[in-house]
LUMVOBA-399279 format. One record per atom (N, C-alpha, C, O): z, x, y; residue in three letters; residue number from 1; atom name. Coordinates in steps of 0.2 Angstrom, whole numbers. Layout:
N
Z X Y ALA NUM CA
...
END
This chain:
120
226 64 305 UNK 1 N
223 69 302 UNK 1 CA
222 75 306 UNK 1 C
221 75 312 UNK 1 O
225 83 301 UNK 2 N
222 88 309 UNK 2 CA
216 89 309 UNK 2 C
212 86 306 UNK 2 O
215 95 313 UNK 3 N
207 97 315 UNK 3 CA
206 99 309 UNK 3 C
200 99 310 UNK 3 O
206 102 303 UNK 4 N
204 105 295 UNK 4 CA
202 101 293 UNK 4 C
196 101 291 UNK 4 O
204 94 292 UNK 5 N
203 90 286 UNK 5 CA
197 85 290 UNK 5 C
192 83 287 UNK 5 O
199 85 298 UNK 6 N
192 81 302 UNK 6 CA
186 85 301 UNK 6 C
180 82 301 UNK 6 O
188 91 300 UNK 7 N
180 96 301 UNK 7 CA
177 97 293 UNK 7 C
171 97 292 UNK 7 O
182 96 289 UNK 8 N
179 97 280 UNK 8 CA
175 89 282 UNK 8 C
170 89 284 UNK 8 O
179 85 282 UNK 9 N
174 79 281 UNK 9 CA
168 77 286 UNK 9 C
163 74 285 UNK 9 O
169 80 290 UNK 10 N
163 79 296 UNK 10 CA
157 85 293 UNK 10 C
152 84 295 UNK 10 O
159 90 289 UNK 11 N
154 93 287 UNK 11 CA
152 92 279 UNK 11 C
148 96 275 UNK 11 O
156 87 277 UNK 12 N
153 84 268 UNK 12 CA
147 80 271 UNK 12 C
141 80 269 UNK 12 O
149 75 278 UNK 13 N
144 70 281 UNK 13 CA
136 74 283 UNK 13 C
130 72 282 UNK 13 O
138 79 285 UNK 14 N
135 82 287 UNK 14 CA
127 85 282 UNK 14 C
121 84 283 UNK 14 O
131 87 277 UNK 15 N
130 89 272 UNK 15 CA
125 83 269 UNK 15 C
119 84 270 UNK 15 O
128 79 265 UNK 16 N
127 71 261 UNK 16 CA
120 70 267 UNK 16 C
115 70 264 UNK 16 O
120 70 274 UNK 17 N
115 68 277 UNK 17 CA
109 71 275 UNK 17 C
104 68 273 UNK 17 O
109 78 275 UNK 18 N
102 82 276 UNK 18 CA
100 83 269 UNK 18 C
94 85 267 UNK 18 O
105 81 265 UNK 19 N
104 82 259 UNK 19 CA
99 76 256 UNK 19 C
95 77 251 UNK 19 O
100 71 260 UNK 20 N
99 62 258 UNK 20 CA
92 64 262 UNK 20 C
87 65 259 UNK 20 O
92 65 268 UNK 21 N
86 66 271 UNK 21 CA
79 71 268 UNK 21 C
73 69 268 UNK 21 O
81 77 264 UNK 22 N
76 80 261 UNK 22 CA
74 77 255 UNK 22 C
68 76 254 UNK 22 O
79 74 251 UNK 23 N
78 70 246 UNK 23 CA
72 66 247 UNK 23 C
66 67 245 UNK 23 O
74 62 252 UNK 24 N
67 56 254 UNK 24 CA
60 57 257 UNK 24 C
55 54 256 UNK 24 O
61 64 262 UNK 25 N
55 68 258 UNK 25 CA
51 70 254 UNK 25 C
45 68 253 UNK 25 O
55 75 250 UNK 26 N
53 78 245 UNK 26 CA
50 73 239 UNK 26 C
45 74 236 UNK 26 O
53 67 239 UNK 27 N
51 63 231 UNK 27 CA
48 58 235 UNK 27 C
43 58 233 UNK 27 O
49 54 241 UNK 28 N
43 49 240 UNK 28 CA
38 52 246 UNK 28 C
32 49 246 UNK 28 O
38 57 252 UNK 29 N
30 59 252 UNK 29 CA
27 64 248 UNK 29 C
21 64 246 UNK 29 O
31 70 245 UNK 30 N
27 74 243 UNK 30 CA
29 72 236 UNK 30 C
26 77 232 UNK 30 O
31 68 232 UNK 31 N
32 66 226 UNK 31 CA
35 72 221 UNK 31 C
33 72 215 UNK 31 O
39 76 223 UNK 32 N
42 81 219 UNK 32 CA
48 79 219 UNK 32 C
51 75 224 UNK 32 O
52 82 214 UNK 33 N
59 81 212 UNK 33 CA
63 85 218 UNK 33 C
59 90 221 UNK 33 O
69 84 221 UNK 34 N
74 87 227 UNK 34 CA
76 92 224 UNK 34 C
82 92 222 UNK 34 O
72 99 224 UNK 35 N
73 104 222 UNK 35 CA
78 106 229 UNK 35 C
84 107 228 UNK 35 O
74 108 235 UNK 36 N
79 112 243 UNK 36 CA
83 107 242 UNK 36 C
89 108 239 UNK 36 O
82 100 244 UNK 37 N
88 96 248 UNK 37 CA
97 98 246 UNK 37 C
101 100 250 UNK 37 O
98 97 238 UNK 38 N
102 97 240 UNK 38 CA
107 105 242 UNK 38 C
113 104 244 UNK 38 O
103 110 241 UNK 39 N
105 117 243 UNK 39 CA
104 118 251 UNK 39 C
107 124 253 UNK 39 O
101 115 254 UNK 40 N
99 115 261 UNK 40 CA
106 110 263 UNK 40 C
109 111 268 UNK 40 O
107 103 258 UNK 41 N
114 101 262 UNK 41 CA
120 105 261 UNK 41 C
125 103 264 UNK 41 O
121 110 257 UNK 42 N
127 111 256 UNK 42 CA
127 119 261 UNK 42 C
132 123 262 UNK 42 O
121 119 263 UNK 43 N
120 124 267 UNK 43 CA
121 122 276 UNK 43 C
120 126 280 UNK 43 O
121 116 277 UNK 44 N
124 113 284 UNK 44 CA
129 112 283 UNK 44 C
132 116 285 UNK 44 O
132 108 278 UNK 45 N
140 108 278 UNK 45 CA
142 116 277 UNK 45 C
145 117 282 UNK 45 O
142 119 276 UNK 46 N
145 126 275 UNK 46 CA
144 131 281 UNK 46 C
147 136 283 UNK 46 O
139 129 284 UNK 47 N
137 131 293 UNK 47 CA
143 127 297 UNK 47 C
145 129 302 UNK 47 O
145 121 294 UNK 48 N
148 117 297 UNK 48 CA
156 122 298 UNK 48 C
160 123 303 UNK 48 O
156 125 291 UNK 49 N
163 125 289 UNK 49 CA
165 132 291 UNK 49 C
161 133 296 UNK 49 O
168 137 290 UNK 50 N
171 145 291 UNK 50 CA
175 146 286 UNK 50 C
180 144 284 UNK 50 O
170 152 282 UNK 51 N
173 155 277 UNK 51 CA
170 155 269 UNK 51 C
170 149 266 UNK 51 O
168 157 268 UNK 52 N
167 158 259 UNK 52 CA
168 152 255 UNK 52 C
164 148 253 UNK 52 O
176 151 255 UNK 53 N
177 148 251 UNK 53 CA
177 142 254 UNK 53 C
174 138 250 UNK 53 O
180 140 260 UNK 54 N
178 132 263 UNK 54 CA
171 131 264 UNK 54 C
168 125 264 UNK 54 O
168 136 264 UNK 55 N
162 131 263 UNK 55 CA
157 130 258 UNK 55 C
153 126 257 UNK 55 O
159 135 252 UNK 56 N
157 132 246 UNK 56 CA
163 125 244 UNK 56 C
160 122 239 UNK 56 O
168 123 245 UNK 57 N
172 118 245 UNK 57 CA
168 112 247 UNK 57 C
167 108 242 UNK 57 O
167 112 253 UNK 58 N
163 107 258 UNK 58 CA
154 106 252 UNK 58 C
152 101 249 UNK 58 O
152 112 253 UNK 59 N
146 110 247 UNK 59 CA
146 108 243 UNK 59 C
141 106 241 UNK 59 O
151 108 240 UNK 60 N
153 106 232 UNK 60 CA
155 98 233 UNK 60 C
152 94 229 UNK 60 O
159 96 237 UNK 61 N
159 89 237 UNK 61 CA
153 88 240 UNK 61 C
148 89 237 UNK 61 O
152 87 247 UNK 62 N
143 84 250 UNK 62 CA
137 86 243 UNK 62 C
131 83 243 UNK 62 O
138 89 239 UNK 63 N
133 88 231 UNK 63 CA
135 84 229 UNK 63 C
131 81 226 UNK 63 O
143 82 227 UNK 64 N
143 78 221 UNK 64 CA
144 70 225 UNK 64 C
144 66 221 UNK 64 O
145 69 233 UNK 65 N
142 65 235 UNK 65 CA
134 63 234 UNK 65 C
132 57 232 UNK 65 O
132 66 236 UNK 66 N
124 67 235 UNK 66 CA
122 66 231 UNK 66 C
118 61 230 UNK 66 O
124 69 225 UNK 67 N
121 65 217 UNK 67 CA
124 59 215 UNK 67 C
121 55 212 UNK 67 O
129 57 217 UNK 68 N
130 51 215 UNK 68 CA
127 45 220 UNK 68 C
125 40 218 UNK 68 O
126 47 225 UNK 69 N
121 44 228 UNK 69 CA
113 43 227 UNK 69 C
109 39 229 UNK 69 O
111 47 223 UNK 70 N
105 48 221 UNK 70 CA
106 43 215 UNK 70 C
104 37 215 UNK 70 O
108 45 209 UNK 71 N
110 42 201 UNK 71 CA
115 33 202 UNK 71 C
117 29 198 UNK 71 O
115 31 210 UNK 72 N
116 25 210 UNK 72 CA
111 23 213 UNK 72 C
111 16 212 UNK 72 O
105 24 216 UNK 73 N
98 23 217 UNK 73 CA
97 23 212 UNK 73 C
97 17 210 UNK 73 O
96 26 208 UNK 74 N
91 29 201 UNK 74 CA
94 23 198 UNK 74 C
90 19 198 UNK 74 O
102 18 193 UNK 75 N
103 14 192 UNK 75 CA
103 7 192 UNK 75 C
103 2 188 UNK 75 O
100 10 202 UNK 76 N
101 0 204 UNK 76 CA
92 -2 203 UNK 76 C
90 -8 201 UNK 76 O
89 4 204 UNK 77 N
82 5 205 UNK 77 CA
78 1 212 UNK 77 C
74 -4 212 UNK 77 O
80 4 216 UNK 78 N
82 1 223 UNK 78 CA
76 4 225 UNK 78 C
74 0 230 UNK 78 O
72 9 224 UNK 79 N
67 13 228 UNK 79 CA
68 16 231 UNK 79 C
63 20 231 UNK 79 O
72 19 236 UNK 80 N
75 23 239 UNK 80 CA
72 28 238 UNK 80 C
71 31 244 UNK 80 O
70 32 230 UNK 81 N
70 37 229 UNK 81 CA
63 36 223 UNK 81 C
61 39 218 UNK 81 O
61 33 224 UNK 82 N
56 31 221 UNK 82 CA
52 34 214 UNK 82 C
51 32 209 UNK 82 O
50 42 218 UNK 83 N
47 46 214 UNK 83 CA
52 47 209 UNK 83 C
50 47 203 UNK 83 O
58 48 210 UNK 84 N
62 52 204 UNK 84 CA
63 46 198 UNK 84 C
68 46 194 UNK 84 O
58 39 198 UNK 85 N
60 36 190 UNK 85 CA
53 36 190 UNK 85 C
50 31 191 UNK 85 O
50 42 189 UNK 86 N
44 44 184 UNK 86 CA
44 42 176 UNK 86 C
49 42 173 UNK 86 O
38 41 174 UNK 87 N
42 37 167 UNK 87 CA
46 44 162 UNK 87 C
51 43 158 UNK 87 O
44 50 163 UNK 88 N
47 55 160 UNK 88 CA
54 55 160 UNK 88 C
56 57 155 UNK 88 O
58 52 165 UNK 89 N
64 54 165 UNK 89 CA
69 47 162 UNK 89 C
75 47 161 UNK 89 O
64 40 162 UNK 90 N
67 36 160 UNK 90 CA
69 36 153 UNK 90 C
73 32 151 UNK 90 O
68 39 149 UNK 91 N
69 42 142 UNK 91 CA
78 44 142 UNK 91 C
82 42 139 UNK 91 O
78 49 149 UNK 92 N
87 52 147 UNK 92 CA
91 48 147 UNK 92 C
95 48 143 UNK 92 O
90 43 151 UNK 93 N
95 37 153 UNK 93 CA
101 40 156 UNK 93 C
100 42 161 UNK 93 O
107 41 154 UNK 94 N
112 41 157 UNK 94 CA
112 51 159 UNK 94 C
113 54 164 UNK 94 O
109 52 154 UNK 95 N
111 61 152 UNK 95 CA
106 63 159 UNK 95 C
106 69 160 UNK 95 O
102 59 162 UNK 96 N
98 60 168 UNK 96 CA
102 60 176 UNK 96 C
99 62 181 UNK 96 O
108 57 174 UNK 97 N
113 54 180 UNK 97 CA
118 60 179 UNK 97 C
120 63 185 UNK 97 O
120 62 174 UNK 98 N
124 68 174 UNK 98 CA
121 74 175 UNK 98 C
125 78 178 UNK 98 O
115 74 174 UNK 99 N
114 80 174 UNK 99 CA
110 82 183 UNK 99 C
108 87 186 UNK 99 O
111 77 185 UNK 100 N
107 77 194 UNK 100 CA
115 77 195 UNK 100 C
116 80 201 UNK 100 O
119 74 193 UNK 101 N
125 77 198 UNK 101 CA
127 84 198 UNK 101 C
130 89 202 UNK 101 O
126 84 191 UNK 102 N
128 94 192 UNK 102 CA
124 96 195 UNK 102 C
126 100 200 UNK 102 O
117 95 193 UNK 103 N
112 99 199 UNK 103 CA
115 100 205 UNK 103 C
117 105 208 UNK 103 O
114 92 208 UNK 104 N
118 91 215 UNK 104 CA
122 97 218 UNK 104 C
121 101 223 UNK 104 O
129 97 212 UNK 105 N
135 100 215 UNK 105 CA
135 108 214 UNK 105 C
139 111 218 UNK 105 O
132 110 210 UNK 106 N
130 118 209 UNK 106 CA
125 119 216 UNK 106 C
128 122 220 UNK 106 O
120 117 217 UNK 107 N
114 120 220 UNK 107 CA
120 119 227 UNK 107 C
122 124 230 UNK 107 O
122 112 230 UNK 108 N
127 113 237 UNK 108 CA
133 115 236 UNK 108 C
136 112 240 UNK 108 O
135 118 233 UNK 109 N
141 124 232 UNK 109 CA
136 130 233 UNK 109 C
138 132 239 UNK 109 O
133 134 231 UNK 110 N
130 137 231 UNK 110 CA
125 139 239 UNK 110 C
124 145 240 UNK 110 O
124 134 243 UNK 111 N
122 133 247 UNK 111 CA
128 132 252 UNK 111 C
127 134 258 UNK 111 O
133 130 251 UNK 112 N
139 129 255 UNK 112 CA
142 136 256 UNK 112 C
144 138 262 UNK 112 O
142 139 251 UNK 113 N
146 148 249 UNK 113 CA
141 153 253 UNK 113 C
142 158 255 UNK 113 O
135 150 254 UNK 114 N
130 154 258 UNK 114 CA
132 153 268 UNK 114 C
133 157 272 UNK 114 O
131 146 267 UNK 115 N
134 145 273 UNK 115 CA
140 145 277 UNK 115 C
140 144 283 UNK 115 O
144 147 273 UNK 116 N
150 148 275 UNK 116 CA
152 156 276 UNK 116 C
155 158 281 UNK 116 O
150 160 270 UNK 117 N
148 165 274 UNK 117 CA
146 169 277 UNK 117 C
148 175 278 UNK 117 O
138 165 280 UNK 118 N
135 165 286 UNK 118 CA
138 165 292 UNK 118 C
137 168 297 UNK 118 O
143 161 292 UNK 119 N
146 158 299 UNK 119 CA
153 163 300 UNK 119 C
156 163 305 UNK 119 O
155 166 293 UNK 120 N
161 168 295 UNK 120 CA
161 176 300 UNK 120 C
167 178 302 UNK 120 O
END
């Protein structure tokens, strides 16, 4: 692998980490939905990264990493994430799983596009 493709993935990890970390925060001490988390991870990965577009690149997957990590907690009902199966949202069922991955991947795109060019 060269140094581009070591550094995109070491900053999706990046990314996916703080992303996962605010989450766990956010919904089970302060019991709010992950509104910063995942814009805050797509904002390390894109610090991570150099350029506008790599790092909204890098944001865009560490979101949709991130949301599918969230909507497979939210599935297995594992606790992880505890707050976010409030009974309100057990109603969407599936259309709750898509629609947190878009969140995910827009809010750390958006957050990666900022970070990246910040750093450029």
């Amino acid at each position: 692998m060269d140094t581009e493709t070591k550094t995109f993935w070491i900053s999706v990890i990046a990314g996916v980490t703080v992303m996962l970390a605010f989450a766990v925060v956010f919904v089970n001490i302060l019991k709010f939905v992950p509104f910063i988390g995942p814009f805050v991870g797509g904002l390390a990965a894109g610090l991570i990264r150099r350029g506008l577009l790599s790092g909204g690149k890098a944001g865009l997957v560490s979101g949709l990493v991130g949301g599918l990590a969230v909507s497979l907690d939210y599935l297995l009902g594992t606790g992880f994430l505890q707050g976010a199966t409030i009974p309100e949202v057990i109603p969407l069922g599936s259309s709750f799983i898509i629609m947190s991955i878009i969140y995910f991947a827009i809010l750390a795109f958006i957050g990666g596009a900022i970070g990246g060019w910040a750093r450029q």
